[in-house]
C-alpha positions in Angstrom: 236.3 -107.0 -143.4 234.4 -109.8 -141.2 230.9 -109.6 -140.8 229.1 -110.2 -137.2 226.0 -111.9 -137.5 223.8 -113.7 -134.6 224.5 -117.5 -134.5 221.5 -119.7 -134.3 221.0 -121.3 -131.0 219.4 -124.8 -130.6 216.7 -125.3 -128.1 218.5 -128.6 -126.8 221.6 -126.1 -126.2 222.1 -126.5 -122.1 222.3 -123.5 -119.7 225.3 -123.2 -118.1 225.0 -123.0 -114.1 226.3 -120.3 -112.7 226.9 -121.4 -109.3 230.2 -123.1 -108.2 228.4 -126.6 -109.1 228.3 -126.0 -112.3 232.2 -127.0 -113.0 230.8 -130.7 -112.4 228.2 -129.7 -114.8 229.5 -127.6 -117.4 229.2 -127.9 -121.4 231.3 -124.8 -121.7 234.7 -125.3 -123.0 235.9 -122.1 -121.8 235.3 -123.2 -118.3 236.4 -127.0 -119.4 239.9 -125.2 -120.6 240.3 -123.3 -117.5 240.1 -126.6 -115.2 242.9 -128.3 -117.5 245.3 -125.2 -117.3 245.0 -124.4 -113.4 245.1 -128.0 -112.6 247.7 -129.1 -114.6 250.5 -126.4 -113.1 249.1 -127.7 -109.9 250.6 -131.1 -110.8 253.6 -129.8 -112.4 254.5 -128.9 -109.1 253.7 -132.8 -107.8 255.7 -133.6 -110.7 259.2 -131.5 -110.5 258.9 -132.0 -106.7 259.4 -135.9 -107.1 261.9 -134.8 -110.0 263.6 -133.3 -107.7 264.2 -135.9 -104.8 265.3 -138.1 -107.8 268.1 -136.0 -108.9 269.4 -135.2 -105.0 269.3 -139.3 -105.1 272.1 -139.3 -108.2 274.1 -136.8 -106.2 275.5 -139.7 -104.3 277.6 -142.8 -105.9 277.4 -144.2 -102.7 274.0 -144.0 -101.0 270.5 -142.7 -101.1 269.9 -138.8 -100.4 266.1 -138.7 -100.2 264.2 -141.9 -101.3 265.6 -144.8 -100.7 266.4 -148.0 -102.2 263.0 -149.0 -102.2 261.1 -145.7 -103.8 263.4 -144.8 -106.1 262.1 -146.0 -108.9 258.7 -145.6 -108.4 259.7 -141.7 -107.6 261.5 -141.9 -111.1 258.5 -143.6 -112.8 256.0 -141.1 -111.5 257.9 -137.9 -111.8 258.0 -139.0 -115.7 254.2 -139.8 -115.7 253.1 -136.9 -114.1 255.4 -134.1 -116.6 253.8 -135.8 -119.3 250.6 -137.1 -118.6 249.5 -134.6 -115.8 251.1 -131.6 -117.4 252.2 -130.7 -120.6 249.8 -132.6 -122.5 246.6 -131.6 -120.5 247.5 -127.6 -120.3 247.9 -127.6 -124.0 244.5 -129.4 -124.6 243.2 -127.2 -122.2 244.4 -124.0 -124.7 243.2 -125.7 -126.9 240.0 -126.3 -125.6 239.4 -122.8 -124.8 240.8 -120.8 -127.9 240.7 -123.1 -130.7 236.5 -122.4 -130.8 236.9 -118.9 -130.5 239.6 -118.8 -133.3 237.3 -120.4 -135.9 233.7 -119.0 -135.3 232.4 -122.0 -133.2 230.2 -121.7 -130.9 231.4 -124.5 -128.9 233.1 -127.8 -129.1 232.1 -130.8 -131.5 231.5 -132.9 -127.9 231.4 -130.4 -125.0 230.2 -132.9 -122.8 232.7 -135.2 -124.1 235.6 -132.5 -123.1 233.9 -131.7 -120.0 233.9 -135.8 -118.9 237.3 -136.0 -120.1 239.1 -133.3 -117.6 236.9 -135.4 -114.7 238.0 -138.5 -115.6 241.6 -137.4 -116.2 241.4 -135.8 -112.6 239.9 -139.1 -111.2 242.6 -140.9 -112.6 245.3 -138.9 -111.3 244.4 -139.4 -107.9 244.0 -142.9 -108.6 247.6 -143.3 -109.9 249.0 -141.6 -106.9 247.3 -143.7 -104.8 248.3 -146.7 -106.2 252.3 -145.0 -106.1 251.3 -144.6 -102.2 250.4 -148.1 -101.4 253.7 -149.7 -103.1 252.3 -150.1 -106.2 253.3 -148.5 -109.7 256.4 -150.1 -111.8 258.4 -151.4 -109.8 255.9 -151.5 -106.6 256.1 -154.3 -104.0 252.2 -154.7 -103.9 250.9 -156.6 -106.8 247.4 -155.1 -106.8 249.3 -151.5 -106.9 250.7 -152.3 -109.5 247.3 -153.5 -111.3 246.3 -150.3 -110.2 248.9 -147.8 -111.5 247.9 -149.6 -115.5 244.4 -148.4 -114.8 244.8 -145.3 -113.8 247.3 -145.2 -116.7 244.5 -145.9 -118.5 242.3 -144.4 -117.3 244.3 -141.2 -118.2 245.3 -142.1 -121.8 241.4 -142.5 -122.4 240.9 -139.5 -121.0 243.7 -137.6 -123.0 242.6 -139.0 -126.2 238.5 -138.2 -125.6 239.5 -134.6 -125.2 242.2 -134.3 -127.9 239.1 -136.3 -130.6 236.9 -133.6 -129.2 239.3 -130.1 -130.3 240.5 -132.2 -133.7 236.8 -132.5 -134.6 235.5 -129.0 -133.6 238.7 -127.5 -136.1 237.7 -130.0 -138.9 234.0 -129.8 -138.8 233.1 -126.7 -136.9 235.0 -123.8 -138.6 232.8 -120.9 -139.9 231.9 -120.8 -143.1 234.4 -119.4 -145.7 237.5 -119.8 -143.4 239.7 -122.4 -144.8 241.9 -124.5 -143.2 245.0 -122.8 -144.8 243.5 -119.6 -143.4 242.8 -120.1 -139.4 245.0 -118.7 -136.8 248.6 -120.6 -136.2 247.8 -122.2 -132.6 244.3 -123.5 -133.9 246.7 -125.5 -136.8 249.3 -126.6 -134.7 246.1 -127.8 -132.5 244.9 -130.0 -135.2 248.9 -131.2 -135.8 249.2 -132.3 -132.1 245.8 -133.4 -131.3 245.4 -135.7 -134.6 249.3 -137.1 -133.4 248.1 -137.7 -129.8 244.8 -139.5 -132.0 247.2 -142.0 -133.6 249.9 -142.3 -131.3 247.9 -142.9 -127.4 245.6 -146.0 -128.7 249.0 -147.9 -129.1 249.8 -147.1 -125.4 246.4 -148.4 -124.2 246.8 -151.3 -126.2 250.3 -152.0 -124.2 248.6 -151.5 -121.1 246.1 -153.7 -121.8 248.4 -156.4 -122.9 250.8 -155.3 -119.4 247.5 -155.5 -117.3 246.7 -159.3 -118.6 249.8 -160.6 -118.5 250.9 -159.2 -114.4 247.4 -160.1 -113.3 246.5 -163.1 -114.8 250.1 -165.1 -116.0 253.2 -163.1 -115.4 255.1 -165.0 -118.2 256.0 -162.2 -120.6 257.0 -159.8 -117.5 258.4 -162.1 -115.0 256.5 -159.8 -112.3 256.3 -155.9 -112.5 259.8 -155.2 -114.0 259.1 -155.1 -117.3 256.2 -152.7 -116.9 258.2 -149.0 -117.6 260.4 -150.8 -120.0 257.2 -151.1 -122.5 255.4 -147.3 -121.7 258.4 -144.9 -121.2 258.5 -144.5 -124.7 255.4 -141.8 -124.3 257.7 -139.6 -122.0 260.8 -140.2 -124.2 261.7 -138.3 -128.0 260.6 -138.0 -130.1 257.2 -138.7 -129.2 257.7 -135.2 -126.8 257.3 -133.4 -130.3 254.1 -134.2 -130.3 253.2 -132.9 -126.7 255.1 -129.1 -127.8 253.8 -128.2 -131.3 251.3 -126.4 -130.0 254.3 -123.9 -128.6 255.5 -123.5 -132.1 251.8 -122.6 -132.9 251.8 -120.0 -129.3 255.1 -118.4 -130.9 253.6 -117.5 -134.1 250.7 -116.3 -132.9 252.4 -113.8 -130.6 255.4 -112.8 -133.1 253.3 -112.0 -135.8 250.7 -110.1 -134.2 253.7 -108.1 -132.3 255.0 -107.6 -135.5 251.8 -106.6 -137.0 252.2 -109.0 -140.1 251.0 -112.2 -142.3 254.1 -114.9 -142.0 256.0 -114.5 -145.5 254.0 -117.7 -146.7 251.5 -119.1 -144.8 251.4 -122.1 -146.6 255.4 -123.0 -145.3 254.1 -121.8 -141.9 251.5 -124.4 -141.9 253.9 -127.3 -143.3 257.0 -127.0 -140.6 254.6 -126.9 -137.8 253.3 -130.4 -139.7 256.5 -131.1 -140.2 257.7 -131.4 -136.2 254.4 -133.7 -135.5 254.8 -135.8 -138.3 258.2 -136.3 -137.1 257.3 -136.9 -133.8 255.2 -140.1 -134.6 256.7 -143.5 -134.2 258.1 -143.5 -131.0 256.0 -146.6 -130.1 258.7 -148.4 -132.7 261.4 -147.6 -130.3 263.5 -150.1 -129.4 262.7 -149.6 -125.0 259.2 -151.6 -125.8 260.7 -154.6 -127.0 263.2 -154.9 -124.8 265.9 -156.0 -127.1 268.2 -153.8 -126.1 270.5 -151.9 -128.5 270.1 -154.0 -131.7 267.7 -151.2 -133.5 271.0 -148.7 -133.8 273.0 -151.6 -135.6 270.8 -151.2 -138.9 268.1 -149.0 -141.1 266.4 -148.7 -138.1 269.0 -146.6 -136.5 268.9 -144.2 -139.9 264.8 -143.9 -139.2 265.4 -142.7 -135.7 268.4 -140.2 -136.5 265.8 -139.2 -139.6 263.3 -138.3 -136.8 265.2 -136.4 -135.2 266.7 -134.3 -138.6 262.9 -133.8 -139.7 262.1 -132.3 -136.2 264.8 -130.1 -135.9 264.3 -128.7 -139.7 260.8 -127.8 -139.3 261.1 -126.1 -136.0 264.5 -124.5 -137.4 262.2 -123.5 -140.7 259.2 -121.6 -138.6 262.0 -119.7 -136.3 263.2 -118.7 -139.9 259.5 -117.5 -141.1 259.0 -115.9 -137.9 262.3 -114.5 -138.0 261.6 -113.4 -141.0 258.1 -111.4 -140.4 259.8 -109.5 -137.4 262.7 -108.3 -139.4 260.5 -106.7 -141.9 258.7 -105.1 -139.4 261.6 -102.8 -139.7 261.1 -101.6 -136.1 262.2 -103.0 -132.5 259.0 -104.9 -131.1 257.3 -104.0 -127.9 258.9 -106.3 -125.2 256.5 -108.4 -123.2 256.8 -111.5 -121.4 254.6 -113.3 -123.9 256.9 -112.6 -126.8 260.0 -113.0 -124.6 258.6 -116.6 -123.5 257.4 -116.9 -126.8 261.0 -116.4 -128.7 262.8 -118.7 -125.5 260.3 -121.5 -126.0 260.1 -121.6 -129.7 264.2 -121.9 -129.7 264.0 -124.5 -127.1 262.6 -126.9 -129.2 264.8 -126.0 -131.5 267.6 -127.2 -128.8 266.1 -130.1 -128.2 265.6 -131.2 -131.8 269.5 -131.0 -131.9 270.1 -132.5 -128.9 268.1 -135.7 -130.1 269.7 -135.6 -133.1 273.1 -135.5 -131.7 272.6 -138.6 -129.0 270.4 -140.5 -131.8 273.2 -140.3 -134.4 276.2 -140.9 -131.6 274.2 -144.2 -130.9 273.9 -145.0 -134.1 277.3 -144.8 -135.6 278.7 -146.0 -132.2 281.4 -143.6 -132.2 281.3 -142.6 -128.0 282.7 -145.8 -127.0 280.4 -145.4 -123.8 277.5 -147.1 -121.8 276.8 -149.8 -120.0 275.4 -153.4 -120.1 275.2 -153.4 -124.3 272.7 -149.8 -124.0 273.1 -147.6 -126.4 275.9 -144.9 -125.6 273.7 -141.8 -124.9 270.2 -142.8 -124.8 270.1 -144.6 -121.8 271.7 -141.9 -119.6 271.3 -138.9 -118.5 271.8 -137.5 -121.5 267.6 -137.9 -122.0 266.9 -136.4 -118.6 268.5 -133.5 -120.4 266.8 -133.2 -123.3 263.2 -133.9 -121.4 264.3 -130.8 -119.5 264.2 -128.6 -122.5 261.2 -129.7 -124.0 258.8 -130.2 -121.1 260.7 -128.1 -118.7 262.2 -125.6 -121.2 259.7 -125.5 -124.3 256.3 -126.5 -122.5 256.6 -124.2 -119.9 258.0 -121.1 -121.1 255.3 -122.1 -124.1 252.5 -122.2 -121.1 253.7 -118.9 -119.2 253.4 -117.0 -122.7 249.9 -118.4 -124.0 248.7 -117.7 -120.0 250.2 -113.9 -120.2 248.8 -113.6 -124.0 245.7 -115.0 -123.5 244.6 -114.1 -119.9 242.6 -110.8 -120.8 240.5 -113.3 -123.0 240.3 -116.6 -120.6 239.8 -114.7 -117.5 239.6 -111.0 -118.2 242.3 -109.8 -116.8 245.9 -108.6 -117.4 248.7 -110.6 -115.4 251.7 -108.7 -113.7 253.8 -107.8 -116.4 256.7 -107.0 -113.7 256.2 -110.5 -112.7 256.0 -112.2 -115.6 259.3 -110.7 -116.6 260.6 -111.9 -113.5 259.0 -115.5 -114.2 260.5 -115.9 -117.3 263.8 -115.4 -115.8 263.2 -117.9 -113.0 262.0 -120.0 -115.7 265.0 -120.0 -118.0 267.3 -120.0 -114.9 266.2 -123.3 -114.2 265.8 -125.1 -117.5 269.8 -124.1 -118.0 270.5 -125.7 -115.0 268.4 -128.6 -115.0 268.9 -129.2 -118.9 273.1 -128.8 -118.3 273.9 -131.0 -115.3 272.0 -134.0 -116.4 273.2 -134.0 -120.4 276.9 -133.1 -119.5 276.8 -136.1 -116.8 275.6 -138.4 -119.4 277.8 -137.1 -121.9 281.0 -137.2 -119.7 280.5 -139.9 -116.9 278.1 -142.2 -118.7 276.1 -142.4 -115.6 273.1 -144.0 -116.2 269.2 -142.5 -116.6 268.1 -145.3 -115.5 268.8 -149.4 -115.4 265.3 -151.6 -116.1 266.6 -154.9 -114.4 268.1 -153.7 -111.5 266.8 -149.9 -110.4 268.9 -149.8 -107.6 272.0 -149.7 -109.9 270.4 -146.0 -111.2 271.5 -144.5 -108.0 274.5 -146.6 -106.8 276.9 -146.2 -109.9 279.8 -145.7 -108.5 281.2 -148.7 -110.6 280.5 -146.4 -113.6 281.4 -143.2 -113.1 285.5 -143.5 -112.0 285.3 -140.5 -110.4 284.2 -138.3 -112.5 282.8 -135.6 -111.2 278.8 -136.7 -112.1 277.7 -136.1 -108.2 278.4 -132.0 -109.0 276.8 -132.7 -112.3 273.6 -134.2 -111.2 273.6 -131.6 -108.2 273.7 -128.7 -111.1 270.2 -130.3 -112.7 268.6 -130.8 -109.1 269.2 -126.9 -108.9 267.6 -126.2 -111.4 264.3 -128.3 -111.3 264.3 -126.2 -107.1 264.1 -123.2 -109.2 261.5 -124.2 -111.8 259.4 -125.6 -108.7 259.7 -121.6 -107.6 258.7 -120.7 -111.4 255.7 -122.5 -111.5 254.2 -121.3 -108.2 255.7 -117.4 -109.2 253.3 -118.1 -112.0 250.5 -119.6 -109.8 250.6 -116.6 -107.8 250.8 -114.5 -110.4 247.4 -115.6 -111.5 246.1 -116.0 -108.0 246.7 -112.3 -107.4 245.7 -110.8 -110.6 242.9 -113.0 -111.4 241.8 -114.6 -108.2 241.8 -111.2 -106.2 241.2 -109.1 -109.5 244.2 -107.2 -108.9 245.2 -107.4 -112.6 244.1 -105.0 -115.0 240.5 -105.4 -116.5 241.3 -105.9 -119.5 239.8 -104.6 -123.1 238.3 -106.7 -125.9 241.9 -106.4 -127.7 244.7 -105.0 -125.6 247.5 -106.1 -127.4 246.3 -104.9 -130.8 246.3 -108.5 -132.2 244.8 -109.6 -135.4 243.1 -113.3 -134.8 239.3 -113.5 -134.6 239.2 -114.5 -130.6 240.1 -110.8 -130.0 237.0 -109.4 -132.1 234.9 -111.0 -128.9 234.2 -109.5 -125.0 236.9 -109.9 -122.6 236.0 -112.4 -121.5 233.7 -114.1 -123.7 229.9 -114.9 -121.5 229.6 -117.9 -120.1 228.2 -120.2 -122.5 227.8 -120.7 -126.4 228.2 -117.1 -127.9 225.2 -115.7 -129.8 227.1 -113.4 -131.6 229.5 -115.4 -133.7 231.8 -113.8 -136.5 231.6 -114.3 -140.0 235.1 -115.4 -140.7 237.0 -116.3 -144.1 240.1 -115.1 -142.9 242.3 -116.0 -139.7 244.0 -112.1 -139.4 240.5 -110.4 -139.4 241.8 -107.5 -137.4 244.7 -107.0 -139.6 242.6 -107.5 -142.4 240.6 -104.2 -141.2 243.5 -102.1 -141.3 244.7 -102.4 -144.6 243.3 -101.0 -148.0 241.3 -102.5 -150.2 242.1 -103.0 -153.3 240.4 -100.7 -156.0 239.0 -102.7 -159.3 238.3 -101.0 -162.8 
């Protein structure tokens, strides 16, 4: 059984304020995570609501719904920025920042005031990249100096992103307590490390494109021929399989809550541990995709083609081999878990990447062997329609959020201290699954049946005026299907805003006890929540099931 003992604190350590200025001042990473999770559902919304207007726009063949022939794309190109970049990768780091130190005996993280100047300067440079969308600027903007703009904001959050992410990779390799292995910490805290190391190798390629993009629009224009050619070189980082990256930390929420709901190790930790690797791993290389150099579909012709479909197969095995584990642990349980919205969102999540693993693999491998007979303008058969909207709806929509709603409703009695609704989580989790259907269905089957396209680099307008494309078809009640859904994920997300607003905001939720689910990872040996600032009473871990590890019997020597 773990020990407590009292963890040395450094003179130099700095005292958290107490008063609301010391957000802007904080070297706490509990308070650091906090700030990423509120404020990225906050954009979510931003995000889904420009989704939105987008997909009312392809309900017409024949005009523009909501906005216009000269936002469009821009609308397009920021509701993809601001899923990705504003959302699911900053509420996940924000987890992240807040558990993974609890998880392994830290007292904080390796560079708190590293993780505390990368949320502001993520925050500064969302409002910057709005305001550049605002003034005509972005891809595709009519204001040059917008367009400048929108790559240093881009920047500026892709610095940002990657600062915090070498901050929770460092704490997990360098900060764990002594005795506790790395094939021994809790799943979320590993699938932390997978993601966080991807995001590591994979977001210095982006900045490097930016930085190339920025030269060339402000100083020659001869590689771009204006701002065009801007989202045909950076979409790869909202496109598979680089989104694998952005939801293994959901595969590492589902384990956590499934096997502590089943009160039981996974059957080998070791496999655990590899097919969460396995779906990051898998999700690296999407910078090689064929959209950044603009050659169009010549990468599906060759070995290339075999690499991506390989992706893809890797993905969906490792996913489909932790549902198995998981599976696995619950069935030996050899009783009918307590149902919660955690494990509910937990189960729906986990399988969602499953879906979209197989989706991937599916358009990847149609491309590839050519057999659709589909497309437009030379562009691969599936990949360039709606087909990805689709399977961007199951992984950010689908996976990331169902993922988020069941870490918030699992992990609120130790972030804020307080049980959510579970009446209302139930509830959410419906709205939630509601509208990733929808919003996953009517964009793939339009792509799959009508070819209409996702979205045309040369010539945006085309994206919304296809009527040349679709013969009738019937892709206007697809595309109105999909817009459905993302209106009820919009109401999902603010359910859930409320949710916490009420229970947490106004205390109305439950206080909540040191371990109320009768878990078994170290962050629930520690107050609900944990004081503010670095904890003096640290455990002694060598295990990552310490509570689990209490209740069984030890074994008797000779």
């Amino acid at each position: 059984m773990s020990e407590n003992t009292t963890a040395s604190t450094s003179p130099g350590v700095p005292v958290e304020d107490p008063t609301p200025f010391g957000w802007l001042t904080t070297a706490d990473h509990k308070r650091t995570g906090r700030l990423f999770i509120v404020c990225s559902l906050v954009f979510l919304v931003l995000g889904a609501v420009l989704d939105l207007l987008v997909r009312l726009d392809l309900t017409s063949s024949t005009d523009f719904v909501t906005l216009g022939s000269d936002s469009f794309a821009q609308g397009f190109a920021f509701s993809r920025e601001a899923l990705t970049l504003l959302f699911i990768i900053p509420a996940f780091l924000g987890v992240s920042m807040y558990m993974v130190p609890l998880q392994i005996g830290a007292a904080n993280l390796a560079f708190p005031r590293a993780a505390t100047a990368s949320f502001w300067a993520w925050k500064v440079s969302a409002i910057v990249l709005m305001g550049a969308y605002l003034g005509n600027g972005g891809p595709y903007g009519g204001w040059a100096n917008g367009v400048d703009l929108h790559l240093l904001a881009l920047s500026g959050l892709v610095i940002s992103l990657l600062l915090g992410s070498i901050s929770v990779a460092t704490t997990i390799m360098t900060m764990r307590s002594p005795g506790l292995y790395m094939d021994e910490t809790p799943p979320f805290t590993w699938s932390s490390l997978v993601s966080t190391s991807m995001l590591v190798v994979s977001l210095p390629v982006l900045l490097g494109q930016i930085a190339i993009l920025y030269i060339d629009h402000r100083y020659g224009r001869v590689f771009l021929l204006g701002n065009y050619g801007v989202w045909e070189r950076i979409d790869w980082i909202h496109r598979t399989p680089q989104l694998f990256i952005y939801v293994v930390p959901v595969l590492g929420v589902a384990a956590e809550i499934v096997l502590a709901t089943a009160r039981r190790r996974v059957f080998e930790p070791l496999a655990m541990y590899f097919t969460i690797g396995l779906v990051g791993l898998f999700g690296f290389g999407a910078w090689t995709n064929f959209a950044i150099t603009g050659e169009g579909a010549d990468i599906i012709d060759g070995f290339e083609g075999v690499v991506y479909v390989g992706l893809y197969g890797g993905a969906l095995l490792g996913t489909l081999g932790l549902l198995g584990l998981l599976g696995l642990a619950l069935i030996q349980n050899r009783k009918l878990p307590k149902i919660s919205t955690s494990l509910l969102a937990a189960l729906g999540a986990g399988k969602l990447v499953l879906v979209g693993a197989f989706i991937g693999l599916i358009g990847a491998a149609v491309d590839w062997l050519e057999i659709a007979g589909r497309g437009n303008d030379g562009n691969p058969q599936l990949r360039m329609t709606t087909w990805v909207t689709g399977q961007q709806s199951v992984l950010i929509y689908g996976a990331g959020l169902l993922g988020l709603l069941a870490a918030i409703h699992w992990w609120a009695p130790k972030i804020w201290g307080r049980q959510l609704n579970e009446l209302v989580g139930m509830l959410n989790f419906l709205v939630i699954g509601t509208g990733t259907l929808l919003a996953f269905a009517g964009p793939a089957l339009s792509g799959l049946l009508t070819e209409q396209p996702d979205f045309v680099y040369a010539d945006p307008e085309a994206t919304a005026l296809y009527a040349d494309w679709i013969d009738d078809s019937g892709a206007e009640g697809l595309s109105a299907i999909g817009a459905v859904g993302v209106a009820i994920l919009i109401a999902g997300t603010c359910l859930l805003l409320l949710n916490l607003f009420v229970s947490v905001g106004l205390k109305k939720g439950p206080q909540a006890d040191d371990d109320p689910w009768g878990a078994q990872s170290p962050e629930w040996m520690l107050p609900s929540p944990p004081p503010m600032g670095e904890i003096d009473e640290l455990p002694m871990l060598t295990s990552g099931t310490p509570l689990l590890d209490s209740t069984e019997p030890e074994e008797v020597t000779a």
